[in-house]
N, C-alpha and C positions, 0 to 999 in steps of 0.2 A: 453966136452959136452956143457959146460956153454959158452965157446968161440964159439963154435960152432953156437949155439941159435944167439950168440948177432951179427954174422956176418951177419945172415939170418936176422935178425930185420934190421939191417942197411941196407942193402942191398935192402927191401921192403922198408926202408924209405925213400931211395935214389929215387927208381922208381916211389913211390908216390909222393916226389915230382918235377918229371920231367913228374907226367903225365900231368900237365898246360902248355899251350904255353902264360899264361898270366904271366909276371913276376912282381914280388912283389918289390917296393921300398920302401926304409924308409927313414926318416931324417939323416941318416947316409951315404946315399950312393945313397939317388934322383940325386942329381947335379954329379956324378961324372957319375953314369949307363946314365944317360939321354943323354948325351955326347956321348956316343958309337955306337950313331945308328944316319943314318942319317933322318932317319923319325920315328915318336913315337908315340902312342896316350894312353894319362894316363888317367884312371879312379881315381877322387877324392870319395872316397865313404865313408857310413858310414854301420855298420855289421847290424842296426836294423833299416835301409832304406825299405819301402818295392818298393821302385822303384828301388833301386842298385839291391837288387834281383829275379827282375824280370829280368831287363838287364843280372844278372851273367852267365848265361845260353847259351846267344846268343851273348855274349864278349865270352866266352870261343870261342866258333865256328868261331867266327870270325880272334881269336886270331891263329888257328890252320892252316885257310885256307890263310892267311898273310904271316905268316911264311913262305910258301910255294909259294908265290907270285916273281916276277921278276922283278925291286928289292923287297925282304923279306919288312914287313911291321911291327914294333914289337906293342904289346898291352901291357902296362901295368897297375898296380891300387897301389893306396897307401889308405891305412885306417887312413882317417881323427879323428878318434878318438882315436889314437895314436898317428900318425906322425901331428901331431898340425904344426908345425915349416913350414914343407910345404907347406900344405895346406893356413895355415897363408900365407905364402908369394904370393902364388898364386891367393888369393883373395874369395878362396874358401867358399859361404856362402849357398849354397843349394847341395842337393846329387842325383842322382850323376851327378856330375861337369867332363865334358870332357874338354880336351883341348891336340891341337896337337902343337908336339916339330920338330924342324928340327936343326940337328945338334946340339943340346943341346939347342938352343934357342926358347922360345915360337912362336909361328908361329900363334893361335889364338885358339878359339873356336872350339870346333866342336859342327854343328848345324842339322847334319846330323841323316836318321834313327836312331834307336835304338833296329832293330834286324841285325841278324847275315850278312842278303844278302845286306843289307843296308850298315853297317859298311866296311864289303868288297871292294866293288862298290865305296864307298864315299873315303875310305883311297885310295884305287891304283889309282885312280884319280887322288889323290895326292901326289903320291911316285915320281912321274917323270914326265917326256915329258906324252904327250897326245898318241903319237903313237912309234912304236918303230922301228928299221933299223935293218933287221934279213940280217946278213953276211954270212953264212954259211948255207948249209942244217942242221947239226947240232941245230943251232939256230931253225931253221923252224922246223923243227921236235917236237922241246922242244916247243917251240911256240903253237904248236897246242894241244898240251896234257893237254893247263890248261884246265878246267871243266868249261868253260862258252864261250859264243858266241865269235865267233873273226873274226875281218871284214882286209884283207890283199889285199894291192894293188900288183900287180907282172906289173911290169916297164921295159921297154928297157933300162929306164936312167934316173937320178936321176933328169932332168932337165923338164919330160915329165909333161903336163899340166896337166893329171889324179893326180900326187904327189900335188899339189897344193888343188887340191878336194878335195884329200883325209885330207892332214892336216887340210883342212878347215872344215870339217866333226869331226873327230876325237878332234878337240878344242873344239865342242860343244855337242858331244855326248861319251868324253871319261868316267864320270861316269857312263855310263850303259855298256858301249862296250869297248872291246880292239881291239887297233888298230892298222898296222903294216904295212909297204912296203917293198919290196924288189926287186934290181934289179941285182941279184946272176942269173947267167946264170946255175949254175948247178941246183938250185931251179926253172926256166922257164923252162930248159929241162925236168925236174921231173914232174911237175903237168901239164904240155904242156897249163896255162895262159900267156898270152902274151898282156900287154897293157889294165889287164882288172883288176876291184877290185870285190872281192867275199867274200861275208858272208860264213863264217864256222861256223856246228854246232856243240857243244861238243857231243864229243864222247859217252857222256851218254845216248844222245836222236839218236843217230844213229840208222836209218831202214832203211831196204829192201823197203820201203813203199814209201819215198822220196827221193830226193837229199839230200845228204848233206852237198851240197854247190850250193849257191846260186849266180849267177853271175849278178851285178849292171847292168841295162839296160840302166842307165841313166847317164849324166854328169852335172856337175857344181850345183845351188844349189838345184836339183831336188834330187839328191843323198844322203839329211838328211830325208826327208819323204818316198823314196824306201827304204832305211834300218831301217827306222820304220816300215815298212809297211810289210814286207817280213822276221822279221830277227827271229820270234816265230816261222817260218813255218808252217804246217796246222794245228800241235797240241803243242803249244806253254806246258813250264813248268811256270806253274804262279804260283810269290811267293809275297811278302807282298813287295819286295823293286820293284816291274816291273810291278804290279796288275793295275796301271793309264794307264800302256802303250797299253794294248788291246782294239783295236777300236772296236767296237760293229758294228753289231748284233755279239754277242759272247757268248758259249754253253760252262758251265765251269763244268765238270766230279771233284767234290770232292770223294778221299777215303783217302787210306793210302799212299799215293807218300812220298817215301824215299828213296832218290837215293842215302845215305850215308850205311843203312843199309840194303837195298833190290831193289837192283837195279833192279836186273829180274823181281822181283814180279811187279816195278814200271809199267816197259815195256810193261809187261804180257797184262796190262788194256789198257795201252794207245796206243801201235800197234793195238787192237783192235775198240779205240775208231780213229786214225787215219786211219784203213779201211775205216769208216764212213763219215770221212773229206775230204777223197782224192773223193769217190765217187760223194760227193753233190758239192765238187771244179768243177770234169770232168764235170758236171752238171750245169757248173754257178750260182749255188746257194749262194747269198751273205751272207754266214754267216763262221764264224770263233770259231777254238774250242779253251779247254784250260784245262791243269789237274792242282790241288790245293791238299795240303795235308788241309784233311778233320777237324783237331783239329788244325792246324794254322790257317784256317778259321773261325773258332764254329761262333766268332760274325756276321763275314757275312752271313751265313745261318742261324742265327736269324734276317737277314730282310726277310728275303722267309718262316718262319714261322717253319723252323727247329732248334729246343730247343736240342733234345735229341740227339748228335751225337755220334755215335757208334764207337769206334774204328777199326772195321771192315767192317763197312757201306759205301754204295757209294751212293750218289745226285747226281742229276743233274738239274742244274738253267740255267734260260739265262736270257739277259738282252739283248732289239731289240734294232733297233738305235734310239726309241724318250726314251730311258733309262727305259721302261716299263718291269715292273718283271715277271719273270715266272720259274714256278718250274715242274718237271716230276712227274707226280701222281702215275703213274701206279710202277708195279715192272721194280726193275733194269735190263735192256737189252741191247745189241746193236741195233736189232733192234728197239727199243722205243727211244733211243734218236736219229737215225735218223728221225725217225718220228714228234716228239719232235721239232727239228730243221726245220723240214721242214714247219710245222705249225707253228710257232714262227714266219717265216720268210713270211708265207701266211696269217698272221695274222686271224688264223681261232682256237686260244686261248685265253681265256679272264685272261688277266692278274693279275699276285697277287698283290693284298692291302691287305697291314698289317693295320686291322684297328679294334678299339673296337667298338661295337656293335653303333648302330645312337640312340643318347639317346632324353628322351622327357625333349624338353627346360623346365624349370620351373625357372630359376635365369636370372637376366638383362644381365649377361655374358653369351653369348652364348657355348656351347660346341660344340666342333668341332670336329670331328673324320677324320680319312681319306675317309669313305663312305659319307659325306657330305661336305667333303670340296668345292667341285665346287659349292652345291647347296649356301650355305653360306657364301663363301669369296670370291667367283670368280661371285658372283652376280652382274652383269654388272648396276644395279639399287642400290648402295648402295659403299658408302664408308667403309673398315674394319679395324678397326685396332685389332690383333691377336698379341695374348702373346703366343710363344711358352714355356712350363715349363716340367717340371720334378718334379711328386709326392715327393722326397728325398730332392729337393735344397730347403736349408736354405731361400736362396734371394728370389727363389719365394712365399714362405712359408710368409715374410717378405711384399711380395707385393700382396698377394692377396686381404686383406682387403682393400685395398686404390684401388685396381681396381675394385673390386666388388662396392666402394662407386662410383668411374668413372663411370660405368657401369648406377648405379642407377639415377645419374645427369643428365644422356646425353637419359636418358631410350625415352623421349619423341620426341628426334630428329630423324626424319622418315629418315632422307639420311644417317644412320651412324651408324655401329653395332662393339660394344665392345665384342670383342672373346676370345678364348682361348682353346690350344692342347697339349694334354699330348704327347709330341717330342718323349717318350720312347717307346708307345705304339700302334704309327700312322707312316704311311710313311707321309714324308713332303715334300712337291713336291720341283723339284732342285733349283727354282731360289728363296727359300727362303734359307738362307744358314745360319744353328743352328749348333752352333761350343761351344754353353755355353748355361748356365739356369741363368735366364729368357733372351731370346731373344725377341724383338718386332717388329712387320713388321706392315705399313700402306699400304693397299694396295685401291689406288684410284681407284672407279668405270670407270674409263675410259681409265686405264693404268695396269690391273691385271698382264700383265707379266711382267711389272718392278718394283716390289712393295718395299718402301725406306724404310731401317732398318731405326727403331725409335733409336735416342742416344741422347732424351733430360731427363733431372729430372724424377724420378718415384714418383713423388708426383702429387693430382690430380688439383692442379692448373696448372702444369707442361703439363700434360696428355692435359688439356682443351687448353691453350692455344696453343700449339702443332695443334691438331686436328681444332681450328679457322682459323689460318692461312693457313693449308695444305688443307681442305677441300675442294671439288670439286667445293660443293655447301654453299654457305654461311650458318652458323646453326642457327639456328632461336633464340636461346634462348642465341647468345652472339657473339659481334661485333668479324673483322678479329684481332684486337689487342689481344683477347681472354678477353676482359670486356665485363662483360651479360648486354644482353638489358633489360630495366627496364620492367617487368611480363612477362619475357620469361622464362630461364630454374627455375628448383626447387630451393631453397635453399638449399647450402650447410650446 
């Protein structure tokens, strides 16, 4: 009985741990496992990182869908607070530390995403050639089964000027796409292509509703913008690592998309939201849809003013083509987001700003919200220099009094207004670009769409002579060197 027991323990232990496709090295057997594979990619981590474990989640995923890649792609991690010796050698000084191996040797950095579809996309990138030479039906066949777009030239002959295209294309767009020619007679009999390249959908977004293969119209370098521009088809799957690539006006359906665990359920929605697509297309309606799974997004629908997202809940936002927001008020339907769509694109809905109420000035630093921002920084009669911050940052916290003293000095200088926007709580229009707290942007009365990130001293000697030299108009209370003129500004 007791043998018994202890077979079934093993046995579970065995399968628990083969249910990782991430595999574990140590100081004992990094350099010897690293060797065995011709391409690698090692997580350096530490167990009470809380960036290693946010990543563990989406290395698993990653780790699973490699594996299964052509060539395999291996993941592995070594725990820095053990294997010391390694990580030592590797130079390991922050967590978690990527770096990719070929062949056993370091090959560099990995600088790439840090979720699942990201990781994917960036390693088979680098597993091989950029496109691949499918010989057999066989090959074609396996070819098309992996679960993501694939773009395939079918050739009379390996010398044809479309095969130049095509490598020339697939060098620069093999991290997002796979890429493939062939010029197998038995494969041009099969799909009756002949001299032409065609985008393939995976099989998971297949409908009755579209083609699912899309045939290039174009040759030579017009052929990298048609497969950007075509390769989502009318209801593209948008995830975190391909979200930059949807050109706008673009109508994005958040719910539950899971096409690992509920592939039909996914379908279910977005056949019917690609009813809607294919219609307003027939239609030449310039606009473009898209589905997102709804809690890999949460942060993005907190710029459209959705906090509370539901794990069974569905949205729907768009964003036109001058990047302006807009969210669907009413209840969920198909037909409301045609509707939705069509008004977005007829521009007969007024757009969302995220913004905190327009407060009454009463400090020398002006506050600035998103509902005032044009009245007060895009005032074509005044110079502005705006601090973008964050209630929580230390550094702004750190710079407020010396800009509120700024503020107080310069208070009397009529061409010139000292600002300030909480970045967390406002949309920020795109050509100021807040990437960190405290950010500072001058924006000259005569230039508001190019306004020049401030990167001198945060002291307010700093600040003044800054604002002397840039200013449109000379300031009254101190020369362009930034020395005040004798009974101009106040005393510091």
């Amino acid at each position: 009985m007791h043998s018994i027991l202890f077979i079934t323990l093993f046995i579970s232990l065995i399968a628990l741990s083969r249910a990782s496709d991430v595999l574990v090295f140590t100081d004992s057997d990094f350099d010897t496992n690293v060797k065995q594979y011709d391409i690698l990619l090692a997580e350096f981590y530490a167990p009470w990182c809380g960036h290693c474990k946010r990543l563990a989640p989406e290395y698993e995923k990653a780790a699973t869908a490699l594996a299964k890649n052509d060539p395999p792609v291996a993941l592995a991690k070594v725990d820095c607070t053990v294997e010391t010796k390694t990580c030592e050698k590797y130079g390991v000084s922050g967590y978690p530390t990527l770096k990719i191996f070929k062949n056993g040797q370091i090959s560099g950095d990995y600088n790439g995403p840090r979720e699942a579809d990201g990781i994917v996309a960036t390693m088979r990138s680098k597993a091989g050639p950029s496109y691949r030479v499918l010989g057999t039906l066989a090959d074609y066949e396996k070819y098309l089964e992996y679960d993501d777009y694939s773009i395939v030239g079918y050739l009379e002959s390996d010398i044809h000027s479309l095969k130049d295209d095509l490598v020339n294309v697939a060098n620069q767009l093999s991290e997002k796409y796979r890429f493939a020619y062939t010029t197998s007679k038995d494969i041009l009999d099969k799909v009756g292509y002949v001299n032409k390249i065609v985008i393939h959908q995976p099989k998971r977004l297949h409908s009755k509703l579209e083609s699912t293969a899309t045939v290039v119209e174009v040759v030579g370098d017009k052929i990298k913008s048609f497969i950007q521009d075509k390769v989502n088809g009318l209801v593209g799957h948008r995830i975190q690592s391909n979200a930059a690539d949807f050109a706008k006006p673009l109508v994005v359906v958040y719910y539950n998309v899971d096409y690992v665990r509920d592939s039909k359920g996914t379908n279910y929605v977005r056949n019917r939201v690609l009813k809607v697509a294919k219609k307003l297309s027939e239609e030449n309606v310039n606009v473009r849809f898209a589905v997102s799974n709804a809690q890999e997004f949460r942060q993005e629908l907190t710029q459209f003013g959705i906090s509370d997202v539901k794990k069974d809940g569905k949205y729907v936002v768009a964003r036109d083509a001058k990047d302006q927001k807009y969210k669907l008020s009413e209840d969920f339907s198909y037909e409301a987001i045609e509707q939705f769509a069509r008004k977005v694109i007829s521009g007969d809905l007024e757009p969302y700003l995220k913004s905190q109420p327009v407060p009454e000035q009463t400090e020398d630093v002006k506050v600035v919200v998103a509902k005032n921002f044009d009245e007060i920084v895009n005032d074509n009669t005044k110079d502005v220099l705006i601090e973008f911050y964050a209630p929580w940052c230390g550094h702004c916290k750190s710079l407020a009094p010396k800009y509120d003293e700024l503020a107080k000095t310069l208070k009397k200088e009529s061409s010139i207004v000292i600002a300030k926007m909480d970045a967390t709580e406002n949309d920020v229009p795109s050509q100021y670009n807040v990437r960190g707290f405290p950010t500072i942007y001058f924006a000259p009365k005569n230039d508001k769409s190019n306004p020049r990130k401030y990167e001198g001293e945060r002291e307010v000697d700093g600040f003044i002579k800054y604002l002397a030299r840039e200013a449109t108009e000379p300031l009254d209370g101190y020369a362009r060197d930034g020395t005040k003129n004798k009974g101009g500004a106040d005393e510091l």
